[in-house]
N, C-alpha and C positions, 0 to 999 in steps of 0.2 A: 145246404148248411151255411150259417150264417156264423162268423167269428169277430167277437170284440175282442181286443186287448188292452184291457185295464193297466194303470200306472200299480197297482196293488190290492190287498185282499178288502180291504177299504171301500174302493174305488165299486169292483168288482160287488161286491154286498151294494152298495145306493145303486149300481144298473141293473141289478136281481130284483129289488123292492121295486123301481118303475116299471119294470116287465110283471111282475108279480101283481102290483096295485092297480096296472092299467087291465088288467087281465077280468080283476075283481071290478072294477071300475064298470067295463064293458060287459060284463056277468055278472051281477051278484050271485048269482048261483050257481058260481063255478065249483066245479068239483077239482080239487087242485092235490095231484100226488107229491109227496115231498118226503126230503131224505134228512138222515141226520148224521153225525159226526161233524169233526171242525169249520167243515170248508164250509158249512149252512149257517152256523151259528151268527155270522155277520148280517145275513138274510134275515136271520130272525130278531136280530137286535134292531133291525131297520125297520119291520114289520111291526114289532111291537109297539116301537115309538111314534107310530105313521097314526093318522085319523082316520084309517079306511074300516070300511063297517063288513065284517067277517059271519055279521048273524045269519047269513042265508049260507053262506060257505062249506061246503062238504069237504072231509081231507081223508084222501089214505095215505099213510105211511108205507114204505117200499118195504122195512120189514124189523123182524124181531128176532133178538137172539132164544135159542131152546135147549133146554127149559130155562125159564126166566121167570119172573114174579111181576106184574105192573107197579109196584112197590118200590123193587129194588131199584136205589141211585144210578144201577148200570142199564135200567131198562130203557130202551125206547119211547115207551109211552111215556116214564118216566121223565128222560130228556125233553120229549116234547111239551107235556105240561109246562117243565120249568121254563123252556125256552121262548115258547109261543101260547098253546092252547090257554095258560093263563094265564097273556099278560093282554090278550085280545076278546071282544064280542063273540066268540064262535061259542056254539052249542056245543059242549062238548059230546051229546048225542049224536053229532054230526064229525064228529072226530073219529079213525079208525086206522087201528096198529095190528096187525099179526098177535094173535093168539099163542104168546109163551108159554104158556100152562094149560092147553090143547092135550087131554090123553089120547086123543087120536089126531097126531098133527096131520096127515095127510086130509083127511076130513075138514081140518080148520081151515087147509091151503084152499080146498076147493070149494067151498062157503066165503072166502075170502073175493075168489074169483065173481063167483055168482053177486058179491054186494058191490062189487062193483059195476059188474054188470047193469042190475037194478038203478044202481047211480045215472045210469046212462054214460059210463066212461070214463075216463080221466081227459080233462078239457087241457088241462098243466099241468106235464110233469115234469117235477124240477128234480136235480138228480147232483149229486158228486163223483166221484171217480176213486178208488183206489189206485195204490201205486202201482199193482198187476194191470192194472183196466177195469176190474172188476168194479161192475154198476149195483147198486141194490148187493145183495149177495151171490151175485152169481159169478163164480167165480172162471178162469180161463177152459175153457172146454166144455161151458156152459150151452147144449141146443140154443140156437137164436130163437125157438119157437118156443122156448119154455114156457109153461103157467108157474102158476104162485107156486112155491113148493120146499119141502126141507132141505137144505144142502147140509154139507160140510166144509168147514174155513179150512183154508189152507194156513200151512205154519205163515206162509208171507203175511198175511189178513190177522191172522191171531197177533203175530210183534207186533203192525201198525196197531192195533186196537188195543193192546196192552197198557198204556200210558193213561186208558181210562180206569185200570183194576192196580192192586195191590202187587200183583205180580200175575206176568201172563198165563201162569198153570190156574189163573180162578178164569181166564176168559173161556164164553162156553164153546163147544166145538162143532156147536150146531146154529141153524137158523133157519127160521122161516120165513122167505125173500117173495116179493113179486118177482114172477120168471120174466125174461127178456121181449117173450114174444107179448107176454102182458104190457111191458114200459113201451113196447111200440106200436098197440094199440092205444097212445094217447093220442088226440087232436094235433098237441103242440109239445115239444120238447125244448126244458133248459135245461144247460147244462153247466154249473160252475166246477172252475179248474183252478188250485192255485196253492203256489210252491213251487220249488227246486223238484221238490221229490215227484214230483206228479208230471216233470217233463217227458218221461219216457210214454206214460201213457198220452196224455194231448198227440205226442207224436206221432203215434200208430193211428190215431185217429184224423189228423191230418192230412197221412200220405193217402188216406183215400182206400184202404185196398181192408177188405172187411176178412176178419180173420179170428176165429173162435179163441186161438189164443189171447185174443186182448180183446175182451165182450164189449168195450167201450165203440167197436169201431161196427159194432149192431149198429148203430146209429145212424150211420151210411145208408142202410136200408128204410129210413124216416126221410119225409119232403118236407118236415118242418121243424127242422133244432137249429136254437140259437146257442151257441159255445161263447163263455164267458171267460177269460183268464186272465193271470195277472201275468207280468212281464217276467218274474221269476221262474213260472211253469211255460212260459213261449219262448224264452231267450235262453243259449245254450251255444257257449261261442269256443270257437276250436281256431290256432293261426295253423293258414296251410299255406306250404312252401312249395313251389314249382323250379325245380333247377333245372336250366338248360345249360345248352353248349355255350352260348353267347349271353343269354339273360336270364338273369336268377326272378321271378315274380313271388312276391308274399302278400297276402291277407289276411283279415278275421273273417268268420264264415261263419254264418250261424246255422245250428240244427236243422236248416230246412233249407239251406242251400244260395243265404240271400248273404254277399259280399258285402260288408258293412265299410271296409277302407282296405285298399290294396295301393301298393308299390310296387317299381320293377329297378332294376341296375343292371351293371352290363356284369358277368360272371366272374365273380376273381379267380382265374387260374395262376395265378403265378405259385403257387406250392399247395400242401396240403393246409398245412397252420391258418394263411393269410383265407383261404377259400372257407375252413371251418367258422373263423373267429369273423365272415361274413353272414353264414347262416345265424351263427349264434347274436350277433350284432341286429338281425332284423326280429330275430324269437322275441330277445330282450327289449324291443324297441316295443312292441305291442303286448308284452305281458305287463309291461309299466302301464298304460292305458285303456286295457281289456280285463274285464274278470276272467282268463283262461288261465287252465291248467295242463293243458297239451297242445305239441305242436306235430302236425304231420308235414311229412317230405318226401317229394317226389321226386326218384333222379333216374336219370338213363343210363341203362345199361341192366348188368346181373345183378338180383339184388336178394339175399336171405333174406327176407321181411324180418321171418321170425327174432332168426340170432342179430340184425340190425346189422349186418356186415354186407359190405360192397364189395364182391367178387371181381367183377369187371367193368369198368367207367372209362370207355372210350374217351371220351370229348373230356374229360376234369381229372382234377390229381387227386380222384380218391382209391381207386382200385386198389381192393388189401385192404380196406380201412374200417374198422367198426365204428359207424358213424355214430351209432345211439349211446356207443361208452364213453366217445370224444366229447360230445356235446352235453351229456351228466356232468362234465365237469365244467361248466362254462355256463351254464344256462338252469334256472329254477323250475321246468319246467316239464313232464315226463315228455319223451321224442318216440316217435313211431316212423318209420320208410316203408317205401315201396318203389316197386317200377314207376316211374312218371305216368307211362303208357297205364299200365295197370288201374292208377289213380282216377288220371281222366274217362277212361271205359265205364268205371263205377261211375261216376261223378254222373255220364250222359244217359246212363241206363235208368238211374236214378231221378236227374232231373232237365236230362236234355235228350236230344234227340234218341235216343235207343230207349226210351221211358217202358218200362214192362217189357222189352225185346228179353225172351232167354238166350238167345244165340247169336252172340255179337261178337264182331272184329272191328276194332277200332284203330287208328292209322293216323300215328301223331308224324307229318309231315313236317320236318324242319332241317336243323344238320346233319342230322341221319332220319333216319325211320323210327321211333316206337311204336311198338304193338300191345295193344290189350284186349282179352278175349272170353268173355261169357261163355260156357257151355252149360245147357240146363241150369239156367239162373246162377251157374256158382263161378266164380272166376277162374280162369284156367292159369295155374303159375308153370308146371313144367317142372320138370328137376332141377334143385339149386337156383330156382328164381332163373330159369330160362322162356323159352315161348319167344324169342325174338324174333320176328318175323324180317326184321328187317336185315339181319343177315343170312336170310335164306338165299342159295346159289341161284341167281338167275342168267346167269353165264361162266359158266365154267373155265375156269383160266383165266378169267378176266381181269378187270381192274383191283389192285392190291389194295385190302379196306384197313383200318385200323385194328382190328379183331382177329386180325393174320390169317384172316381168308383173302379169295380173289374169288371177285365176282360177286360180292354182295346184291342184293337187291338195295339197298340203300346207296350203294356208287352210283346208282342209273339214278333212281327215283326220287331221292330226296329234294328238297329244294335246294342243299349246297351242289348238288350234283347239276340241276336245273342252271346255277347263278356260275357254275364254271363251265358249261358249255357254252354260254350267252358268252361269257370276256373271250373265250376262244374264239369263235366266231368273230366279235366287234374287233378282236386285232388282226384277222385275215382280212376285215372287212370294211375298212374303213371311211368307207365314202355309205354305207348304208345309213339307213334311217336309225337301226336299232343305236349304232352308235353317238345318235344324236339325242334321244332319249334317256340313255345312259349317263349324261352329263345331269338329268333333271333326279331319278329316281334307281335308284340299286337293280340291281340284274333281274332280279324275277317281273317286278313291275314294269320294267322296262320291256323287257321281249312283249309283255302282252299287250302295251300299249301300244308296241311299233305294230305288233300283228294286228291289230284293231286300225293301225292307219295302212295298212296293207305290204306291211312289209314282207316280201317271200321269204327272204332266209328267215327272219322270226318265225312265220309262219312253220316252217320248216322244221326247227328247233321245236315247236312246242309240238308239231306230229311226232316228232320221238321220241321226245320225251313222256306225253300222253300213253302211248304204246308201250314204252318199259312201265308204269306206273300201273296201265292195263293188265300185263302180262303180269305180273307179282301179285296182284288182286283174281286174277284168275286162277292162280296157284292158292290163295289164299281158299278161293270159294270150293276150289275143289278136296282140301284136305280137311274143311271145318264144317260145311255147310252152312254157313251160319244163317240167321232169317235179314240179317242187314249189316252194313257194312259204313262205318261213320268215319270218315275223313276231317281232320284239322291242323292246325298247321298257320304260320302266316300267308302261305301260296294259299290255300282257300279263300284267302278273304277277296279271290276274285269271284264268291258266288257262282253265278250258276253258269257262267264262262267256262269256270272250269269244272263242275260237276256234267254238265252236258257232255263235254268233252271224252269223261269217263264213261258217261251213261251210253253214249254211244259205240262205244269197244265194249262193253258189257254186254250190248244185247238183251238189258233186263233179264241174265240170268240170276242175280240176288237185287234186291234194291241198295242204292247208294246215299246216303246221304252226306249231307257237311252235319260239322258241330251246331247244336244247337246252344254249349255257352261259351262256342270259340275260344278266346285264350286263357277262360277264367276256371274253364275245366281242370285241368292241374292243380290248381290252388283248390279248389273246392273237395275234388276226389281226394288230393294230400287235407287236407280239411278233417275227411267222414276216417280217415284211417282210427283219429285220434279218440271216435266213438267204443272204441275198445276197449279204452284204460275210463271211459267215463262212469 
């Protein structure tokens, strides 16, 4: 599948006519399938205007409303005459639209099939999209094998089409469509997309993953469509906000997962006020400069998604706090939260490393632990926005965490946990190497670096810490099973130093990987929250 994106529906119409005209150019005796409603109409004002010679040209129409009259202003044949067959060379003997007035429409569908057949196929078919997906009339739950056949519109299909009748009770509630398995027995497939309204389906056909509820993403199953849109139906911009312990990260993200401009600052904790009126400060900052209308937010800790309330926020001064009421008042803009961990899990499943994984654990290594976790493709939240993994007991009595346990699994494993065993260490130690590296680059990067010039006690350090990390991912593996396990965090960004590390206490009992969009994961996942309110 091949994708243009046109500046507009303009643009999009003059790259339909060269695909069109070179088509005829190279065949004059192309048999060329074609659709009608708005998104054609530009195609056809370009076609008309063009010099190309249509006399040898065969056309079938994808289909007809029933009962309908070739007469009536609302018919297809109708639209076609006016729009094309009579402003071009073409025989209109060699013209051909579904039979409206068929008293045995199953009969017409299958005579329909057969003249095409006889045609020898459709060499181009060019095609629009409904806002469902729906191609031709076939609507979501449409067999991808269909032939030409009668359906029934759905009410979504009847309002879009309404705007052509008096009022939508005259639009008919039948049709006779080429079926799906018909549009992809053509040679070649185009496909024009364009609008706002039509980004939901582009989408589904996008992500690649063929799905009878959106007939457009049939198409998948074709080795030769070219996809035409304009920027209104591909572009779909949401800001996603990543809050941590130390650094707050914000971007604009577009529907499909590509970061168009991000920032980061360091977190304001000094109260709750000064901390909101910074979230709201970076919303504002990018809804001046973005056509967005939602912002998504990822923060650590307990999070109600739904009622937008922050239970418990370890590291910030929101705990208690209904962030999404705070920020209605401060910002133009609807707000959606979630776990951070949460955010990013979708974010990798979706377009980083866990892509199509149902059973994932994910493991946002930083000032503590976050965890976010797929079960059978659906995200697991737990009671009251629980599932933290990170304060799961991996030592019992042990070290007092902020959560008023002891022994957390984030006291051993985290990287704050990592970067205070190093200073511990470099003040017993002081004639060591690590402490001389430690002068160049912060506690984590530093032990790894001494360990790489052979320091023991680094060395030392990072066996233990490997091992608590191990041991809490092997608790992990045994209460979820999950099919992979995705690690990020700034301590990852030692690659595969430190996934080896893991991989080797593992044993390849689950697979491990790192992030595949590393830190952009949280801005992206807080990003797709905001497809909810779209």
């Amino acid at each position: 599948m091949k994708l243009e994106i046109l500046k507009n529906a303009k643009e999009v119409a003059v790259r339909a006519k060269e695909i069109v005209g070179g088509a005829i150019t190279e065949n004059p005796e192309l048999v060329l399938g074609l659709p009608t409603g708005s998104t054609p109409e530009g195609l056809y004002r370009e076609l008309s205007a063009s010099t190309l010679d249509f006399s040898r040209v065969k056309t079938f129409n994808l289909d007809e409303y029933y009962p309908m009259q070739p007469t009536d202003p609302q018919s297809y044949r109708y639209f076609m005459n006016s729009h094309l067959f009579n402003n071009v060379n073409l025989d209109m003997a060699n013209t051909h639209v579904p039979d409206g007035t068929a008293a045995d429409p199953d009969a017409a569908c299958t005579k329909y099939e057969e003249m095409i057949r006889e045609a020898g196929g459709v060499d181009l078919q060019v095609l629009g999209v409904g806002r469902n997906g729906h191609i031709g009339f076939n609507e979501p739950g449409t067999p991808f094998d269909s032939p030409t056949h009668k359906t029934t519109l759905t009410a979504n299909t009847i309002e879009a089409n309404a705007r052509f009748f008096r009022d939508k009770t005259e639009v008919p509630a039948h049709a006779l469509t080429m079926g799906i398995g018909t549009i992809l027995r053509a040679k070649k497939i185009l496909i024009l997309i364009t609008g706002a309204d039509k980004h939901e389906a582009l989408r589904s056909l996008l992500k690649g993953k063929i799905d009878e509820a959106w007939p457009v993403t049939a198409l998948l199953k074709h080795d030769d469509v070219i996809v035409l849109c304009d920027t209104a139906a591909y572009n779909k911009y949401y800001i996603g906000i990543d809050v941590g312990g130390t650094k707050i990260k914000a971007g604009v993200v577009s529907d499909f997962g590509e970061v168009l401009e991000e920032t980061s600052e360091p977190t304001e904790k000094s109260g709750t006020e000064a901390h909101l009126q910074q979230i709201a400060r970076l919303i504002a900052d990018f809804a001046q400069r973005y056509a967005v209308t939602a912002a998504g937010i990822g923060l650590p800790g307990v999070i109600v998604s739904e009622a937008g309330q922050v239970v418990n926020c370890c590291n910030l001064p929101l705990s208690g706090v209904n962030i999404v009421n705070e920020l209605k008042k401060r910002v133009g803009v609807s707000v959606r939260i979630d776990n951070d961990a949460n955010c990013a899990v979708m974010a990798e499943r979706e377009f980083g490393a866990a892509k199509d994984c149902d059973n994932v654990v994910m493991l946002t290594i930083g000032t503590g632990i976050g965890s976010g976790t797929i079960l059978d493709g659906k995200l697991h939240r737990g009671k009251n926005g629980g599932g933290e993994l990170g304060h799961m007991i991996t030592h019992a009595g042990g070290k007092p965490c902020a959560c008023g346990q002891k022994g957390c699994f984030e006291q051993y494993a985290s990287a704050s946990s990592l970067s205070r065993a190093v200073k511990e260490a470099a003040e017993k130690n002081p004639e060591s190497v690590l402490v001389a590296k430690l002068k160049e680059v912060g506690p984590c990067e530093a032990v790894f670096a001494a360990a790489e010039d052979g320091c023991t006690l680094s060395k030392e350090l990072l066996s233990n810490y490997f091992d608590e990390l191990a041991t809490g991912l092997k608790c992990v593996c045994n209460a979820f099973g999950p099919d992979i396990i995705v690690l990020s965090g700034g301590i990852t960004a030692q690659g595969d130093r430190f996934l080896n590390e893991i991989k080797s206490r593992m044993a390849g009992e689950t697979e491990v990987r790192l992030s595949g969009l590393q830190k952009r994961a949280g801005i992206i996942g807080a990003a797709m929250l905001c497809r909810e309110d779209s």
